[in-house]
C-alpha positions in Angstrom: 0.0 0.0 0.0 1.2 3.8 -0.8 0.4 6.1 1.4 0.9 10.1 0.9 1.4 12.6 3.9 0.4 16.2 2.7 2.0 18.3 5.0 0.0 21.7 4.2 -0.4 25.4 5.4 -4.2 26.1 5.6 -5.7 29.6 6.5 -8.4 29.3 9.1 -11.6 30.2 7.5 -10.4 30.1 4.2 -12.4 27.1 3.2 -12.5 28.2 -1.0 -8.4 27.8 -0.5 -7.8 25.1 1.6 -10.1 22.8 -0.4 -8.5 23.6 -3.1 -4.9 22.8 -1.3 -6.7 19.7 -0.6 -7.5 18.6 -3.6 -4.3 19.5 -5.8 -2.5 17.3 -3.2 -5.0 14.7 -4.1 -4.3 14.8 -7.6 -0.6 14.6 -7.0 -1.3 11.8 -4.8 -3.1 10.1 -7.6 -0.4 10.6 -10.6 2.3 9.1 -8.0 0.0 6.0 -7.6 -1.1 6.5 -4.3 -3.4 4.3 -2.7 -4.5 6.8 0.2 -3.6 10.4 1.0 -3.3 11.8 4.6 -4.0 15.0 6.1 -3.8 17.3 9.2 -6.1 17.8 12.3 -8.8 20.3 11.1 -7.3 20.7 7.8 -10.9 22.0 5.7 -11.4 24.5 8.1 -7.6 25.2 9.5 -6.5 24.9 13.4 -7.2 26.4 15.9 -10.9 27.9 14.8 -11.6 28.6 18.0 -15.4 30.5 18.5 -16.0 30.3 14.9 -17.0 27.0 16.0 -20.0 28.3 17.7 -20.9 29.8 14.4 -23.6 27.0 12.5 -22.6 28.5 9.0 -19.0 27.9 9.8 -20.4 24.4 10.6 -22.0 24.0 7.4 -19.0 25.2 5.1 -17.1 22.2 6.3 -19.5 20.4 5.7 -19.8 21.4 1.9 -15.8 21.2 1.9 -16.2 17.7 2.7 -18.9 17.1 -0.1 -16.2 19.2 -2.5 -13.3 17.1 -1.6 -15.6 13.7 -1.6 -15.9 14.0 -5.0 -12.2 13.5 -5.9 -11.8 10.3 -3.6 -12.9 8.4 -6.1 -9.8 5.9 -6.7 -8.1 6.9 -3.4 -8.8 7.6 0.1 -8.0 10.4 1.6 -8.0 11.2 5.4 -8.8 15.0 6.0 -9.6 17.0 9.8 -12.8 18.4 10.4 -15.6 18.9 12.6 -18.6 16.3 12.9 -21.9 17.3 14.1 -22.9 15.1 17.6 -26.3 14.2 17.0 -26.5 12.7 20.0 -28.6 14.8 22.5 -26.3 14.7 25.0 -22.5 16.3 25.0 -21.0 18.7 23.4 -22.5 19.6 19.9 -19.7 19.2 17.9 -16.7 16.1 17.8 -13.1 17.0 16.3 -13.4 14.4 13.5 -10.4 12.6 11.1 -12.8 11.3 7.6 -12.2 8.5 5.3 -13.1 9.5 1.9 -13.2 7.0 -0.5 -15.3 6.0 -3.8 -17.0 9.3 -3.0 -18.5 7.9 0.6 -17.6 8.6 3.8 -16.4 5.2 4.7 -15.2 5.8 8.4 -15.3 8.5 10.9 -13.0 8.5 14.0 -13.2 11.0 16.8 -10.6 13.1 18.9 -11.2 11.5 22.5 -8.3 13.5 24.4 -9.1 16.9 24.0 -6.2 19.3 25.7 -6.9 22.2 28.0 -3.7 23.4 28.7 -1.6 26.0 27.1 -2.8 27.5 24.1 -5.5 24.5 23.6 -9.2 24.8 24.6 -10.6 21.7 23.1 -13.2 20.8 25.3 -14.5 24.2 24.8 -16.2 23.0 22.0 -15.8 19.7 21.5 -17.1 16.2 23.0 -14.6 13.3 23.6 -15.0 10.7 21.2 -16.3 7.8 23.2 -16.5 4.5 20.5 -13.0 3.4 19.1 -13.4 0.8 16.1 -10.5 0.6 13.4 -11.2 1.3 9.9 -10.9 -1.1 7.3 -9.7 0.0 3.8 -8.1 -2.0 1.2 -7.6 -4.8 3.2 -5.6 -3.3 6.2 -7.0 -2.5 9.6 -6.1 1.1 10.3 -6.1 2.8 14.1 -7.1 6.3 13.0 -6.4 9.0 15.9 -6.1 12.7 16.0 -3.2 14.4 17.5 -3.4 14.5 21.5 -4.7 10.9 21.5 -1.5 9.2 21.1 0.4 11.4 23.7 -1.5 9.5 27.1 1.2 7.7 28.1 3.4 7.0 30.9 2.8 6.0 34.8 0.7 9.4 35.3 -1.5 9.9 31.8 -3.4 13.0 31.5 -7.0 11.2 30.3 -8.5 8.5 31.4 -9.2 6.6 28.4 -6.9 5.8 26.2 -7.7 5.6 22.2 -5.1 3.0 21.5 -5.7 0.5 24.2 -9.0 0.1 22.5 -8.1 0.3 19.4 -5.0 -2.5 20.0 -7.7 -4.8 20.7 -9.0 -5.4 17.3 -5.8 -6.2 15.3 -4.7 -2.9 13.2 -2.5 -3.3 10.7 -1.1 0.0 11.4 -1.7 3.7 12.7 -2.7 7.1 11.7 -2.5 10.2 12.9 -3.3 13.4 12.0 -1.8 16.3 13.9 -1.8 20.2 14.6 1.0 20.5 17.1 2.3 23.7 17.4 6.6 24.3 17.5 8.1 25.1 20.7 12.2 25.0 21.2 11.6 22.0 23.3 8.8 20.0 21.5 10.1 19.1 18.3 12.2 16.0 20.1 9.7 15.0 22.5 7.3 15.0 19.6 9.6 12.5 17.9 9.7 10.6 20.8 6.2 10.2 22.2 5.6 8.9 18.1 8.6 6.4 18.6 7.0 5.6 21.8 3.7 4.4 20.2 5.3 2.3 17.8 7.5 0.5 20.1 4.8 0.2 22.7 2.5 -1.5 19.8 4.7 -3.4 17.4 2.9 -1.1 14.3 4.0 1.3 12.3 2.7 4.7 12.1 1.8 7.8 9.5 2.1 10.7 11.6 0.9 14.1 9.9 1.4 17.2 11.1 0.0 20.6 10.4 2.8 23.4 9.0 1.9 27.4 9.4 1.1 30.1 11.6 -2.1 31.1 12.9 -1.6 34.4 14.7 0.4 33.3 17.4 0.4 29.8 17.1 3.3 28.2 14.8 3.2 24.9 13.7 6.6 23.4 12.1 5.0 20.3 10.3 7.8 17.3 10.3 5.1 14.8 9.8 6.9 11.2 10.5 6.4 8.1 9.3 7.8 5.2 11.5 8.2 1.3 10.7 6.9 -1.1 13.2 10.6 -1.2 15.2 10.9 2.5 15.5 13.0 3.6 12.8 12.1 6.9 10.6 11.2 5.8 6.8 10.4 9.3 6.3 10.9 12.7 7.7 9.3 15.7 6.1 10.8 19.2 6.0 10.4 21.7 9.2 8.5 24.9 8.5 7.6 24.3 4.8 4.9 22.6 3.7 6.0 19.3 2.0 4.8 16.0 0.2 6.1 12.2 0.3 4.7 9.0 -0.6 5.8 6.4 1.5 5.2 2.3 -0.3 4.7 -0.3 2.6 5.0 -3.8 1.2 3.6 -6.6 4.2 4.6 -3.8 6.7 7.7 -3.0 6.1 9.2 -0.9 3.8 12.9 -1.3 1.6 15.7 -0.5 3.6 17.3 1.8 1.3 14.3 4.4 2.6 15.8 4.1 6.7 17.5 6.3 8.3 18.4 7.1 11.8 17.3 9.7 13.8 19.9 12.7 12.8 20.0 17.1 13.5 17.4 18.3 11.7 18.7 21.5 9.5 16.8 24.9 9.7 14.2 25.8 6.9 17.3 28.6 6.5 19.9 25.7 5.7 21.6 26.0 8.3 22.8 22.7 10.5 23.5 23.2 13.4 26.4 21.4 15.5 26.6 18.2 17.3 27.8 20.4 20.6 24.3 22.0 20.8 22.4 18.7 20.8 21.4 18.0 24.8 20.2 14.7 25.1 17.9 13.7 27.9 20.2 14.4 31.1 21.0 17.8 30.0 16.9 18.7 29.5 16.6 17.6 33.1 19.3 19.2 34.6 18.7 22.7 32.9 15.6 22.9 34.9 17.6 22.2 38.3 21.2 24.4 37.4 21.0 27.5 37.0 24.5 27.7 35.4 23.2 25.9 32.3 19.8 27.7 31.7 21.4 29.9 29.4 23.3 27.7 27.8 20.7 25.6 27.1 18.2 29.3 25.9 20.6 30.1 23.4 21.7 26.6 21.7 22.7 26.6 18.4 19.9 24.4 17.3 17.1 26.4 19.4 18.0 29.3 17.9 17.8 28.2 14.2 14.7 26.4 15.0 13.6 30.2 16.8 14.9 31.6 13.4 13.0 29.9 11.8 9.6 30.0 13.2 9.6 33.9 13.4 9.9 34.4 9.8 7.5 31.8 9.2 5.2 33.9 12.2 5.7 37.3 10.1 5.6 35.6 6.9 2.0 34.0 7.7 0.4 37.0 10.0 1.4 39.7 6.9 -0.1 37.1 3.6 -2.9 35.9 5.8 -3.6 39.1 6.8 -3.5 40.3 3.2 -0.6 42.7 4.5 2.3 43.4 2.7 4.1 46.2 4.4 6.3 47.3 8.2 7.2 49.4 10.1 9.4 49.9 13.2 11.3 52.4 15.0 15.2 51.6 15.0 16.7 53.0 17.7 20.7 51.7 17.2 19.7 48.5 20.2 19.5 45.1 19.9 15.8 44.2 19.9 15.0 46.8 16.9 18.0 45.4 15.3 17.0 41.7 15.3 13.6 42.5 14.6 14.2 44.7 11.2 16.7 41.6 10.2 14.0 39.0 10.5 11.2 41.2 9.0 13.6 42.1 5.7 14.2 38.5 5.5 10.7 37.5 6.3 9.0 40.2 3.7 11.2 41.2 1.4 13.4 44.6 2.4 11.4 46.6 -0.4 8.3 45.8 1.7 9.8 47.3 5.4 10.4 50.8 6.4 12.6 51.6 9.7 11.9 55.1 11.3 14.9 56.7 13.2 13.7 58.8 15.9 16.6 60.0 18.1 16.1 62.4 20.8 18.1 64.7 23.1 19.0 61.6 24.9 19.8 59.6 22.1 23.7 59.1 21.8 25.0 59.6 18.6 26.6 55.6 17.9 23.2 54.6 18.4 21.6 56.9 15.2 25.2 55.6 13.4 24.4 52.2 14.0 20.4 52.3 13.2 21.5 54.0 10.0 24.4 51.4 8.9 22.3 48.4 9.8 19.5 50.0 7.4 22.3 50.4 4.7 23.6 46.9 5.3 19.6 45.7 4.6 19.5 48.2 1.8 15.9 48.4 3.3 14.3 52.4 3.2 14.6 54.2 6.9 14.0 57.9 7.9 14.9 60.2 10.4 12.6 61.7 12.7 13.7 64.2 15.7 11.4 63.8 18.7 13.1 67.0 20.4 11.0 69.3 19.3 7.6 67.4 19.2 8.8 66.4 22.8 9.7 69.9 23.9 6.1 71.3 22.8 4.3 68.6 24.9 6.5 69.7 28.5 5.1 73.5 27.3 2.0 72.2 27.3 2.3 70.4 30.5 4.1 73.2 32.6 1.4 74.5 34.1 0.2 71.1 35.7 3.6 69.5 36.0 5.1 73.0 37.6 8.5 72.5 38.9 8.2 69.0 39.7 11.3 66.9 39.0 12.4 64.3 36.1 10.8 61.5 36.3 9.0 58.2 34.6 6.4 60.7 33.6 8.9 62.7 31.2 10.9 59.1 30.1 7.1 57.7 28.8 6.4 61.1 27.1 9.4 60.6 24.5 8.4 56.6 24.1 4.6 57.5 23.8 5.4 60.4 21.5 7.5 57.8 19.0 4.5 55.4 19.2 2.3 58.4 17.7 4.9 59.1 14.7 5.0 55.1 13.8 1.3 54.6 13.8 0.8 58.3 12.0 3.0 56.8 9.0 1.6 53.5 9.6 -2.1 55.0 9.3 -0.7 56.8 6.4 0.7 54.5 4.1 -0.3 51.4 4.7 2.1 49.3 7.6 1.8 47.6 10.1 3.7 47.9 13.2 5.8 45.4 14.1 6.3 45.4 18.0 10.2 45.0 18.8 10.0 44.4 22.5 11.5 41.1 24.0 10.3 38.6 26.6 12.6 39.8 29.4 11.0 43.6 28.9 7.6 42.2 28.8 8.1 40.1 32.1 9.1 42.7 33.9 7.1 45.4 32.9 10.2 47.4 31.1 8.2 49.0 28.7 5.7 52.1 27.7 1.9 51.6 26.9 0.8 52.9 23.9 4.7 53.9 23.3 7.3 51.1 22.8 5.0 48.8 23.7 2.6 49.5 20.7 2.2 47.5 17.8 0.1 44.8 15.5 2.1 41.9 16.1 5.3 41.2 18.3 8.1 39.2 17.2 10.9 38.8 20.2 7.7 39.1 22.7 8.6 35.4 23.5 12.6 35.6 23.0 14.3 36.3 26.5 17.1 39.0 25.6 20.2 36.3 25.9 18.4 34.7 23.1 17.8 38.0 21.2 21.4 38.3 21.4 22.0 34.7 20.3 19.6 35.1 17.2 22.1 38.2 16.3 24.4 36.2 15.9 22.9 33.5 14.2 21.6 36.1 11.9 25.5 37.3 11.1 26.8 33.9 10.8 27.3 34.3 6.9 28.8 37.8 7.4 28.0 41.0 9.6 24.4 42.1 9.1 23.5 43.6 12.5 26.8 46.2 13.1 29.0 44.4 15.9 28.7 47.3 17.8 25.1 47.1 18.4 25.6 43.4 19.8 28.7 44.6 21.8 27.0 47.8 23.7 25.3 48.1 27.0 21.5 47.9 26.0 19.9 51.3 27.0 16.4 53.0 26.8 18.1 56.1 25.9 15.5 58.1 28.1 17.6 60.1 30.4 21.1 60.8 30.3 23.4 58.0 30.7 20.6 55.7 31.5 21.1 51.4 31.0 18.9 48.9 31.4 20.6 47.5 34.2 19.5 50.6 36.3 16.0 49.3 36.5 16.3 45.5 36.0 18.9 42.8 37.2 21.8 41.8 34.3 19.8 39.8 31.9 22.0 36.6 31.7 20.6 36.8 35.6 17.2 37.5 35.2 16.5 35.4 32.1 17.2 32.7 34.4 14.7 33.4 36.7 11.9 34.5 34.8 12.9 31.2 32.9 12.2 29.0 36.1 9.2 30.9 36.7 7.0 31.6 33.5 8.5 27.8 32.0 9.0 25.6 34.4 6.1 27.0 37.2 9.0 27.1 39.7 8.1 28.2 43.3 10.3 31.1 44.6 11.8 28.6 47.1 12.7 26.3 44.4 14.6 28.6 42.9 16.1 30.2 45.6 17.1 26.8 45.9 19.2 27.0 42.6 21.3 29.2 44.6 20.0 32.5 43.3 20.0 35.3 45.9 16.8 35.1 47.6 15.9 39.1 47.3 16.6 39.3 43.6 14.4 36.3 42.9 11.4 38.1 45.1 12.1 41.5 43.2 11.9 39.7 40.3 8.7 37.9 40.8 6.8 40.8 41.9 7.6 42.5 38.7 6.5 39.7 36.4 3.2 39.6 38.6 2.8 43.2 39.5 2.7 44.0 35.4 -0.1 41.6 34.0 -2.2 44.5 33.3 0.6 45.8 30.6 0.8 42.4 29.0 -3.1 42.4 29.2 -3.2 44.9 26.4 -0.6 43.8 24.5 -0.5 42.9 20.8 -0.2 38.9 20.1 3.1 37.0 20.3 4.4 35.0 17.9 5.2 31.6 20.3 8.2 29.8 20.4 8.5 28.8 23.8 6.5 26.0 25.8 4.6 29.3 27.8 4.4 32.8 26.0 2.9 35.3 27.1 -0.9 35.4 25.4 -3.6 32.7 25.1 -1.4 30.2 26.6 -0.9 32.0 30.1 -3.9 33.0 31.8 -3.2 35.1 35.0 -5.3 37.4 36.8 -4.4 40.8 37.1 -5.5 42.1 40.4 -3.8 38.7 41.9 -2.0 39.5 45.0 0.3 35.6 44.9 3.9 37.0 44.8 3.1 40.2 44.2 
């Protein structure tokens, strides 16, 4: 039997266009003599829909994309991801649903039973567990048809209570599929690869494991869709952040051995490979989480940071052509976080399509305008020069006779961010950008940041990049030859709000705090636990009291492109007038 794995980006909503994805990988399917074509969790209607699930019409277009895509399963079947209606008066009114198509029937249905929760899932918001598990037959094989989560409830302490493949194991499958929507994180990709391995060595069968590629807002999803023989080895390993196609011929269940290979570093959508040295095997993801001297270490290795690379351009890339946007902005102000963030967006858009705005002010030092300018020159992308001085100056006039005499203060340093803010969206409003937020994880945990000034923007890309990895991804970015000026990598990272001011006036050095607020946000760490680490018990309470003291900025922030197992966003829920550690 030949079996395809379309490894697609689909555009939630977009049900003319994915269809059509759909069926164009079925014809290819078809001319390479497949016998069945697999796709993604939720691929007619794209993942996650969220509330558009409590809309009947959006119910009903899947159900005519089905019909659509029916009619080409005529000499193939093909497994798509959609929603099934429960007509069952009890439960939920809807089940997350993987589809047998085949001689233009629906020949078998199967339904998600483990629906997550946690993170950025809400499953059980709208759907009902699937509570029947039968295999379905086609062509002669017995297939154990599951949807993403249901294969990942195992170990001594599973999350669910019933378990899809226990059943399923008990009517002789030939073999298992599964369609997927599992979003990237720096740490997933491997345990992904394992809890696969894991069901195939736990059941003696092989497996077709299909994920879903693209970004959906926040949400990125890096596709390497697997497909294992019935001893664990990879037959096939599709691309990482690209959509991709492969056709995979098992013969009596197994498959020639010219097609195995072992498990080996992945390279970056960017062609990079990254080095054996920055491979951690199991002992050093444990003991990151208990020694503090390796945190950063592990943050900013090699392979994270290609695989960070990677999923940010694909985040830009997606949010911009999804969006039906074509064109940025961002204020360049000579640091770090603008710096990384122009890079990506030139690389992610095009340099014609991104415009950096210069807007020193009496505070601004003069390397820092000389560094925004030759970075912009080293893009070739188009930049302008804006002096806040005077708009500045007219707004403390303004405010003299309520501000008086009083002296300096946060009130003054927010009026030169704010007043930025205004000249980015005015040229933004103007001709057509959209703001690209350059503020990193570290600033955003802490509170280190302006609303409606630095802190403004459509979408974020560093918001879930802690600043040792901003620097990291710098230098990743210069690998080939110097991009971002050394100069803005080598320099004390500064707000440039008062004379002679540096970040490490108002926060703890960041190799220090990232750290921390990577114990904390990541790994749920109690402040005694990580006192524990031997980090000074005062800075850690500081610390914590920022994160939690400043929900209500992150509250009204603009949505984070996620790389991390916990951004900031959908995925962490905190309440802002919470008093715990604060």
């Amino acid at each position: 039997m030949k079996i395809a794995l379309a490894q697609q980006n689909y555009h939630i909503g977009n049900f003319e266009k994915n269809t059509e994805k759909i069926i164009d990988a079925i014809q290819k399917a078809k001319k390479e003599n497949a016998d069945l074509v697999v796709f993604s969790e939720l691929s007619v209607c794209g993942y996650p829909p969220r509330d558009f699930l409590e809309f009947e019409d959006f119910i009903n277009k899947c159900y005519e994309a089905i019909d659509k895509i029916k009619q080409h399963a005529d000499t193939i079947g093909v497994i798509v991801g959609s929603p099934e209606r429960n007509l069952s008066s009890k439960g939920k009114s809807l089940f997350n649903a993987a589809w047998l198509l085949y001689e233009k029937e629906v020949k078998g249905i199967a339904h998600k039973t483990c629906l997550p929760t946690y993170d950025v899932f809400d499953e059980y918001r709208y759907f009902e567990p699937g509570f029947e598990w039968n295999v379905i037959s086609f062509k002669g094989k017995k297939i154990a048809l599951t949807i993403c989560e249901d294969i990942w409830n195992l170990g001594d302490n599973p999350l669910y209570r019933h378990w899809p493949m226990e059943a399923l194991m008990k009517q002789d499958p030939d073999l298992m599929i599964n369609i997927s929507a599992s979003p990237f994180d720096y740490d997933h990709d491997d345990d992904r690869k394992e809890v696969v391995r894991a069901n195939v060595l736990k059941y003696k069968l092989p497996i077709f494991y299909c994920n879903a590629i693209g970004s959906q807002t926040e949400v990125v999803f890096d596709g390497g869709s697997l497909v294992y023989d019935a001893k664990g080895n990879i037959i096939k390993e599709l691309k990482y952040f690209e959509e991709d196609f492969a056709v995979v011929e098992m013969v009596d269940g197994r498959w020639p051995m010219t097609d195995i290979k072992s498990k080996l570093p992945l390279e970056s959508a960017s062609g990079h490979r990254p080095s054996t040295i920055a491979f951690f095997d199991k002992e050093m993801r444990v003991s990151k989480q208990n020694d503090p001297s390796k945190i950063i270490s592990y943050l900013t290795a090699e392979n994270n940071i290609a695989q960070i690379h990677d999923a940010l351009i694909l985040g830009i890339r997606d949010y911009f052509s999804k969006m039906g946007f074509t064109k940025a902005i961002l204020g360049s102000s000579g640091g770090i976080d603008s710096a990384v963030t122009l890079a990506l967006a030139c690389e992610a858009l095009g340099k014609e399509n991104v415009r950096a705005i210069l807007m020193p002010s009496q505070y601004s030092t003069s390397h820092s305008i000389d560094d925004a300018e030759k970075l912009s020159k080293n893009l070739d992308n188009q930049y302008d020069i804006i002096p806040i001085k005077n708009i500045y100056d007219s707004f403390l006039g303004s405010l003299k006779p309520i501000f008086k005499d009083l002296p300096f203060s946060l009130a003054e340093e927010n009026m030169q961010s704010r007043t930025r803010g205004n000249l980015l969206m005015a040229i933004a409003n103007k001709f057509g950008y959209i703001l690209l937020n350059t503020s990193n994880k570290s600033e955003l945990a802490t509170g280190y940041g302006t609303l409606y000034g630095d802190m403004a923007g459509g979408l974020s890309v560093l918001g879930d990049v802690y600043k040792m990895q901003v620097y990291a991804l710098a230098k990743y970015i210069n690998c080939n030859g110097e991009i971002i000026p050394q100069n803005i990598i080598d320099k004390a990272p500064s707000a440039e709000l008062r004379p002679d001011q540096k970040d490490s006036d108002s926060l703890p050095e960041y190799d220090v705090l990232d750290k921390v607020l990577y114990q904390y946000i990541e790994k749920r760490q109690s402040p005694n636990e990580i006192i524990a680490m031997g980090i000074d018990e005062q800075l850690v309470k500081r610390i914590l009291k920022m994160v939690n003291t400043n929900e209500y900025k992150r509250n009204q922030f603009c949505p984070i492109i996620r790389v991390s197992c916990k951004a900031f966003g959908v995925g962490r829920r905190m309440p802002i007038v919470g008093k715990y550690l604060s």
